[in-house]
C-alpha positions as CSV (number, residue, x, y, z in Angstrom):
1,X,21.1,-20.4,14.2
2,X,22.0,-16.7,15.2
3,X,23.1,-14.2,12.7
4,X,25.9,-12.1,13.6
5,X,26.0,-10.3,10.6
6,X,22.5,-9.1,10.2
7,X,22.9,-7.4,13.4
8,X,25.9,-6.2,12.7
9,X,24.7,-4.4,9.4
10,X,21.6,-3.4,11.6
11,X,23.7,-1.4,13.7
12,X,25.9,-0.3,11.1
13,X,23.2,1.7,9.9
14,X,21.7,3.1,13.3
15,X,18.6,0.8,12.8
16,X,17.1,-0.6,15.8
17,X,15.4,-3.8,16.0
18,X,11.8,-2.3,15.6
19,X,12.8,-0.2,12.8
20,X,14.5,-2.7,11.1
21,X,11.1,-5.2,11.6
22,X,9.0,-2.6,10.3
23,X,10.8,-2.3,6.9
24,X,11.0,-5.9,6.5
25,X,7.0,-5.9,7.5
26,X,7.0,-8.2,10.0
27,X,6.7,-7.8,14.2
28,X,9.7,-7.6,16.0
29,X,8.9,-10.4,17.8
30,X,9.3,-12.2,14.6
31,X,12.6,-10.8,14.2
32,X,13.7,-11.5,17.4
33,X,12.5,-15.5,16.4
34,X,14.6,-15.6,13.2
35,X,18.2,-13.6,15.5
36,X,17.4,-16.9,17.8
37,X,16.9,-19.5,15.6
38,X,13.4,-20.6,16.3
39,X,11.7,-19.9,13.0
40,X,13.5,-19.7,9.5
41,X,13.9,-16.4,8.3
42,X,11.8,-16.6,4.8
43,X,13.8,-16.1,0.9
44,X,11.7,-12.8,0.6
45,X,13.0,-11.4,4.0
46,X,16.7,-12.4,3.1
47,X,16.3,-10.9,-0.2
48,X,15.3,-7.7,1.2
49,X,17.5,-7.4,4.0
50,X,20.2,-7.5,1.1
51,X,18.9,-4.4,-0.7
52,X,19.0,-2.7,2.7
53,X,22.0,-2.9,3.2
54,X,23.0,-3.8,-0.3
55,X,25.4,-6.7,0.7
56,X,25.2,-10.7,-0.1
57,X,22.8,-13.3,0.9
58,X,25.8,-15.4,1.8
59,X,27.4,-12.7,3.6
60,X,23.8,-12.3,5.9
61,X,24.0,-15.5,6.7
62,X,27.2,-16.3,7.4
63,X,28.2,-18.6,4.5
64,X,31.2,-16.2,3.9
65,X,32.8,-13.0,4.6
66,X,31.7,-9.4,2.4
């Protein structure tokens, strides 16, 4: 499963990939595995990613719209 809208909040805040990996503490690679859906992204990872950029788990991943 891809997720649009973690990229799109990404890039909404001038974050690259790398940087957005690093405050997450994981590789980029291990981004780059969640964006295409071969590994699960884990709660703790979701849960951060929504005090970054302090919108909804559901809106992350797609369940509905901010």
């Amino acid at each position: 499963m891809k997720y649009p809208n973690i990229e799109a909040e990404r890039a909404r805040l001038g974050m690259n990939r790398t940087n957005l990996a690093k405050s997450l503490n994981v590789s980029r690679e291990t981004y780059q595995n969640w964006q295409r859906g071969r590994t699960e992204i884990p709660c703790s990872k979701i849960i951060a990613m929504t005090e970054i950029f302090h919108v909804s788990s559901d809106y992350l991943l797609g369940i509905k719209s901010a």
